[in-house]
FIMAR-970765 format. One line per field, with one value per residue (C-alpha): residue number from 1; z, x, y. Coordinates in steps of 0.2 Angstrom, whole numbers, plus 5000, padded with zeros to 4 digits. Layout:
seq NUM ...
Z Z ...
X X ...
Y Y ...
END
This chain:
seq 1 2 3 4 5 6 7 8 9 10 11 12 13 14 15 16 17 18 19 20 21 22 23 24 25 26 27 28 29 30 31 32 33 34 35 36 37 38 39 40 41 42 43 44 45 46 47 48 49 50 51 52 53 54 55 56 57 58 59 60 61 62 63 64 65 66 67 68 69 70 71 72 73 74 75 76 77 78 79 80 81 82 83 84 85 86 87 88 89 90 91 92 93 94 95 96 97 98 99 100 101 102 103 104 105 106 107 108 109 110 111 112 113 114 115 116 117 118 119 120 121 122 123 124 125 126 127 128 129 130 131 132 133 134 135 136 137 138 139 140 141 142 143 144 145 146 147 148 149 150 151 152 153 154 155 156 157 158 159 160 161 162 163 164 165 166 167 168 169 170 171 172 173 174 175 176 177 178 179 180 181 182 183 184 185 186 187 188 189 190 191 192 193 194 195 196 197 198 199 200 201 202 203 204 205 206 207 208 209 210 211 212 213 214 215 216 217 218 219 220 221 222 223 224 225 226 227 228 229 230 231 232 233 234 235 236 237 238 239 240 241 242 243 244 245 246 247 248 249 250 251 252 253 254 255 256 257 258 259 260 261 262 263 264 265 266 267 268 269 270 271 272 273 274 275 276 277 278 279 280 281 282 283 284 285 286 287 288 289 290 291 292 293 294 295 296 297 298 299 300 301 302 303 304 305 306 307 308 309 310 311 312 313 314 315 316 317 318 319 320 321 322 323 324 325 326 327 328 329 330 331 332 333 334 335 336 337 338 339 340 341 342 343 344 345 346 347 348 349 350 351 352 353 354 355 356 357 358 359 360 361 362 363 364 365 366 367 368 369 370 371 372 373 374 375 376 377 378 379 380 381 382 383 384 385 386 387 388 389 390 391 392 393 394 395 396 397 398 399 400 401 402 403 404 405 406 407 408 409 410 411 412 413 414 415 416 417 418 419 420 421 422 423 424 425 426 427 428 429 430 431 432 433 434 435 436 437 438 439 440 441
Z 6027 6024 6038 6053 6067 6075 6093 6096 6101 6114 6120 6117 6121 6137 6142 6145 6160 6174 6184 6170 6159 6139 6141 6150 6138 6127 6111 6094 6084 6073 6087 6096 6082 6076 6094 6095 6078 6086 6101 6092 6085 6099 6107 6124 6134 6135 6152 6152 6151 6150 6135 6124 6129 6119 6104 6088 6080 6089 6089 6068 6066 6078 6067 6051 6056 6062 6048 6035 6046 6058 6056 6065 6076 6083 6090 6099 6106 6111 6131 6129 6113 6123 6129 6118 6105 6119 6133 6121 6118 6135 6139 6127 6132 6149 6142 6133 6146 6156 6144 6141 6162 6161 6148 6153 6136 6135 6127 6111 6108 6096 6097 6105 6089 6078 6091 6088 6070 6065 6075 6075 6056 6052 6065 6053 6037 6041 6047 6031 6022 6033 6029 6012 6012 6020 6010 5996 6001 6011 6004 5985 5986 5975 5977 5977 5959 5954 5965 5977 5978 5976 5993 6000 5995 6001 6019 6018 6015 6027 6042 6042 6036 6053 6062 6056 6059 6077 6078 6070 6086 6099 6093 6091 6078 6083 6096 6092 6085 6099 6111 6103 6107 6090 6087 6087 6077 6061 6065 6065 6048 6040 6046 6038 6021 6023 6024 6010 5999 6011 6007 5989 5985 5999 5987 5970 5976 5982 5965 5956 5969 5961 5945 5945 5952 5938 5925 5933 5936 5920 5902 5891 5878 5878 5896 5898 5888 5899 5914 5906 5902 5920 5926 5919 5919 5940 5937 5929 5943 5956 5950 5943 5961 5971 5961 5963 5980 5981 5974 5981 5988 5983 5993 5997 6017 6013 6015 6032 6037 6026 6042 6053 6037 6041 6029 6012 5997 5987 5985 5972 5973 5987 5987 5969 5969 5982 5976 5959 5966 5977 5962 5950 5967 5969 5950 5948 5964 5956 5940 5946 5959 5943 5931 5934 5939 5921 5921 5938 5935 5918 5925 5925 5946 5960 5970 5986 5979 5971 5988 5995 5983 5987 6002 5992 5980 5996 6002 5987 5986 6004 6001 5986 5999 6012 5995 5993 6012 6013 5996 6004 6020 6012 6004 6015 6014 6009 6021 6038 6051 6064 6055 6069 6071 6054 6047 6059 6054 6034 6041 6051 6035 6022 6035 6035 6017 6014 6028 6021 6004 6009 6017 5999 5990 6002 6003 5990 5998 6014 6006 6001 6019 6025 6014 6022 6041 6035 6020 6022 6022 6010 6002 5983 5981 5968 5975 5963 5960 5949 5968 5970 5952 5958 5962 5944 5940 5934 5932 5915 5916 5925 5917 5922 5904 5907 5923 5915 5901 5917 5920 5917 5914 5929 5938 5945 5943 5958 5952 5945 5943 5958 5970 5967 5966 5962 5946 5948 5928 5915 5903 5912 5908 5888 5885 5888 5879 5872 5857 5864 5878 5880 5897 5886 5877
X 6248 6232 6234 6240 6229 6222 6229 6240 6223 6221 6237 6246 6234 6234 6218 6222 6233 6225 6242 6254 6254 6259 6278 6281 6275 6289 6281 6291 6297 6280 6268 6274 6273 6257 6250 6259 6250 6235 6235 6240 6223 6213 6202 6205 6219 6235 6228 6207 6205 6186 6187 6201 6191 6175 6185 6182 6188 6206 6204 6203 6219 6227 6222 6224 6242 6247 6241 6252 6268 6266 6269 6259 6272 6277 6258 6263 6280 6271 6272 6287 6299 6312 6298 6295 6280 6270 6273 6271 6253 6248 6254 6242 6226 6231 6234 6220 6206 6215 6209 6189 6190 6195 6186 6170 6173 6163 6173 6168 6163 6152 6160 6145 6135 6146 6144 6127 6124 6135 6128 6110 6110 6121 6107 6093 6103 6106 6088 6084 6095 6087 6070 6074 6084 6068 6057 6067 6070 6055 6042 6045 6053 6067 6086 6095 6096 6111 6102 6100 6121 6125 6116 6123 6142 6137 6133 6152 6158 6146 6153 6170 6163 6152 6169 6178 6167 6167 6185 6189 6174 6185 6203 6196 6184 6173 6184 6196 6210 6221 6213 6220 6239 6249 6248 6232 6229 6239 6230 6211 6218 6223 6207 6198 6207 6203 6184 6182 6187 6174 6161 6163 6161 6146 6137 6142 6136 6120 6118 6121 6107 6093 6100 6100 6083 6077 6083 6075 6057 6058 6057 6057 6071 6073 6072 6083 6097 6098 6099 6114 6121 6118 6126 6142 6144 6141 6156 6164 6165 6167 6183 6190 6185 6194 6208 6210 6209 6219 6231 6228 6243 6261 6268 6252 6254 6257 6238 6237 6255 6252 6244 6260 6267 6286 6285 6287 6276 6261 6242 6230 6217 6207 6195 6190 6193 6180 6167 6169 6165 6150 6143 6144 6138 6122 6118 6121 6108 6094 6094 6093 6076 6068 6073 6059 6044 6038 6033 6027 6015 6011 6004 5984 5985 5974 5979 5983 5995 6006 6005 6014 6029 6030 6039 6055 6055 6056 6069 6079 6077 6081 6097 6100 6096 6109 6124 6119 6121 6137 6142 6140 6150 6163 6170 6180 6190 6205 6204 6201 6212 6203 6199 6195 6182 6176 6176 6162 6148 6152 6157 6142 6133 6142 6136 6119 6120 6127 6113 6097 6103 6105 6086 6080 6086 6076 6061 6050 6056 6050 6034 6033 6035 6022 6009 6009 6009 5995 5988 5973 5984 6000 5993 5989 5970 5966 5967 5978 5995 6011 6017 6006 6006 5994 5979 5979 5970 5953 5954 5954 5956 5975 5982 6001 6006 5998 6009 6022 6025 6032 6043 6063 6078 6082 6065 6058 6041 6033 6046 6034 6033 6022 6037 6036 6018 6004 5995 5978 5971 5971 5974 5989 5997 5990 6002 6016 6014 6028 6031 6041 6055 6055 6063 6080 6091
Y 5601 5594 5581 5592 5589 5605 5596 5610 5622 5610 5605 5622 5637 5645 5642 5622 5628 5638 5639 5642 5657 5660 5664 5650 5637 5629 5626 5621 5637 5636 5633 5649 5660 5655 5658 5678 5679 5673 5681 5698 5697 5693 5704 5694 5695 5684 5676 5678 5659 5661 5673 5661 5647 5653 5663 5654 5667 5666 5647 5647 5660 5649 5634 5639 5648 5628 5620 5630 5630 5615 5596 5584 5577 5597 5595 5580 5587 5604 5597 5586 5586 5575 5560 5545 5544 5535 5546 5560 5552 5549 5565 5575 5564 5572 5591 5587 5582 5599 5608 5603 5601 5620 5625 5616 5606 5588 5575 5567 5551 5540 5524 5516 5521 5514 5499 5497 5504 5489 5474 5480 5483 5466 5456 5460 5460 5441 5438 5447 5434 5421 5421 5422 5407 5397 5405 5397 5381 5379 5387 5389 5372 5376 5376 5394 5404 5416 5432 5423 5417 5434 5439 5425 5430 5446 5439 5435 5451 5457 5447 5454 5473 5470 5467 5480 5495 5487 5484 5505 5509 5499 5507 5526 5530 5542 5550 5566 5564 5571 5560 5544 5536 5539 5521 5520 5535 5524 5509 5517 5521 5504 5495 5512 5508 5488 5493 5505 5489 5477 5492 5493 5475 5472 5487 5480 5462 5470 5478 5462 5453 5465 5464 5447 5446 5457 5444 5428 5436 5449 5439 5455 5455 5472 5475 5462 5467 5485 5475 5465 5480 5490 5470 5473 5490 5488 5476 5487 5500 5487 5483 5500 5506 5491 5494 5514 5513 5500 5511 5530 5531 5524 5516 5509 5509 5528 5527 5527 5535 5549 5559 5560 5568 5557 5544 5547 5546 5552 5551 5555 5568 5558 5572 5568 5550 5548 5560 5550 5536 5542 5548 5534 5524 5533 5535 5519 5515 5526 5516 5501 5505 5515 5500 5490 5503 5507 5489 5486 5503 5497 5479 5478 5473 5477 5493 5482 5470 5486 5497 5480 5483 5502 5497 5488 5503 5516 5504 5508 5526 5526 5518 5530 5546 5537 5536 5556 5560 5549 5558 5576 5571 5564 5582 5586 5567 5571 5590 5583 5587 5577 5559 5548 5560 5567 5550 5542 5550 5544 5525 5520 5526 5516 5503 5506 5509 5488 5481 5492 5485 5468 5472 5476 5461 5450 5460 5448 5434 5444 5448 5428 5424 5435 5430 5414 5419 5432 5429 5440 5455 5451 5434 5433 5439 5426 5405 5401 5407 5403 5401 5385 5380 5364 5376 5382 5363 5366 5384 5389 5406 5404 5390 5385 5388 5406 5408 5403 5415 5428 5414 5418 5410 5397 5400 5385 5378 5391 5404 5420 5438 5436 5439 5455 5457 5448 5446 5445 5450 5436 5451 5454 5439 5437 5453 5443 5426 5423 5414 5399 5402 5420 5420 5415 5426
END
């Protein structure tokens, strides 16, 4: 009984009623004997309110006894079995607020986190997006390449992600359970399922942005070939992950019906279907920020122009530390008794998670941007750069051919390695003159 909600400590122990004593309470068959057992082992007595209301340890007998005997809908009839789901709903927001009014309780709530964790964090994910649209078309002069479709895409899923953290906010997450009207209780649930699928692709599409990026800016074959091979294995897991949660429960609607414990049907392990994923997740996010650092550390550059990538590459770690903190608060998925709750913490995370990422991606486009409003403290230090290819006239120790050899596939003529950070060394570049087309596999 995984799924039985631990409403019945509010709505059944004596403590919620200040006028109405133990014997008097009509509670299902289960309920009553888990509260004797409960009570039997208490150190407080049947009516001192004040000492049941801050007994954890009769409040966990009481708990645990429910949870192995009880069904979630005998914690909903505890008040009323004759009334109607509704009435039986608003009826336990009502024994509920009795009971944290007295026992001093606050009520729990985070919606307006989630509120504005989603729409703060999708405002500068799509100026993010923005600026590096501009910088693309306005400053590099060039039409969009293959990384830069992929963030785009992503924007789309974003949009509705955006909504439906918002939307799961508004209906009940980050409230209790047992605070919520049963319909609502199924509903926070569905839109819960619809956005682990939105949060899978947004991260897969985010790995595919860098991934591709790495492939227009890096003209290494073997470097290249690993990032091909990191490409599809990220596809790889995209799909296999869409398609077992898609499936985690059969029916599929079991998904989010399986709480009320009345409608028939089974679920995988979700415990160890989630933690799977997380983990494959957040390896896969590791690799991809280390991928490129042995040749960024390697490139004979000033020590200003590589501090002004260290930023992108903390981005990315930071986005790996948030898949490890959502990894570790997701192990108790498939245990929680109180989901509208327990749940919070690890959705607005898997948003930030999706927005930070999207972030990173535009970051050298960022950067680009930046170097133009102030060039003095993120412009290249040498006049002429693979950026303004014009400027390399007349100087013959950066010639466009030498720029060019950092060029890869589909770059355009002001397309360089200096995204990412500036060259400055001639030597630099001699290391990688290739021998033709080099950007081409």
């Amino acid at each position: 009984m995984v799924w039985a909600l631990p409403i019945a400590i509010a709505v059944l122990s004596p403590h919620a009623y200040a006028t109405q004593s133990l014997t008097d309470l009509e509670l299902p068959t289960c309920a009553s004997r888990c509260l004797d057992d409960a009570l039997n082992l208490s150190s407080c007595a049947d009516e001192d309110d004040s000492c049941l209301c801050n007994n954890k340890a009769f409040d966990r007998q009481f708990d645990a006894c429910l949870d192995a005997n009880c069904l979630a809908r005998d914690y909903f009839g505890a008040i009323n079995g004759d009334l109607e789901s509704k009435d039986r709903a608003d009826s336990l927001i009502a024994a509920k607020n009795l009971t944290d009014t007295a026992c001093g309780f606050e009520v729990r709530d985070k919606r307006s986190v989630v509120i504005w964790v989603a729409g703060v964090g999708a405002t500068l994910a799509y100026l993010a997006i923005a600026i590096r649209l501009y910088t693309r078309y306005f400053i590099n002069l060039g039409g969009l390449n293959w990384d830069d479709w992929s963030t785009v895409v992503t924007a789309a899923f974003l949009a509705p992600l955006t909504a439906g953290a918002i939307l799961l906010a508004k209906n009940g997450l980050g409230k209790d359970t047992w605070t919520l009207p049963l319909k609502s209780i199924t509903e926070t649930l569905w839109i819960f399922y619809v956005q682990e699928h939105l949060y899978i692709i947004c991260t897969v599409l985010v790995k595919l942005s860098l991934l591709l990026f790495y492939l227009r800016i890096f003209p290494d074959a073997t470097f290249r070939k690993i990032v091909w091979a990191t490409l599809v294995f990220a596809l790889c897991f995209g799909f296999s992950a869409l398609f077992a949660f898609a499936f985690q429960c059969s029916p599929v609607k079991h998904a989010w019906h399986v709480w009320d414990e009345e409608h028939p049907g089974t679920c995988v392990n979700i415990n160890a279907l989630v933690l799977t994923a997380a983990a494959l997740n957040t390896c896969a996010d590791f690799w991809i920020i280390v991928l490129p650092i042995p040749g960024v550390v390697k490139l004979q550059s000033s020590l200003r122009m590589k501090l002004q990538v260290i930023p992108m590459f903390c981005t990315g770690f930071f986005i790996t530390g948030v898949s490890i903190y959502r990894a570790v608060m997701l192990t108790e998925f498939a245990k929680t008794r109180n989901p509208t709750w327990d749940y919070c913490d690890g959705g607005y995370w898997s948003i930030i998670e999706v927005d930070v990422g999207i972030i990173c991606t535009c970051m050298p486009a960022i950067r680009k941007l930046l170097g133009q409003v102030i060039p003095k403290v993120f412009g290249s230090t040498h006049k002429a750069t693979a950026d303004d290819p014009s400027k390399t006239a007349g100087h013959s120790s950066r010639t466009p051919r030498d720029l060019r050899s950092f060029k890869g596939p589909g770059a355009s003529e002001g397309e360089s390695f200096v995204q990412l950070i500036d060259i400055e060394s001639r030597s630099a570049v001699s290391h990688h003159e290739p021998d033709g087309d080099v950007g081409h596999s």
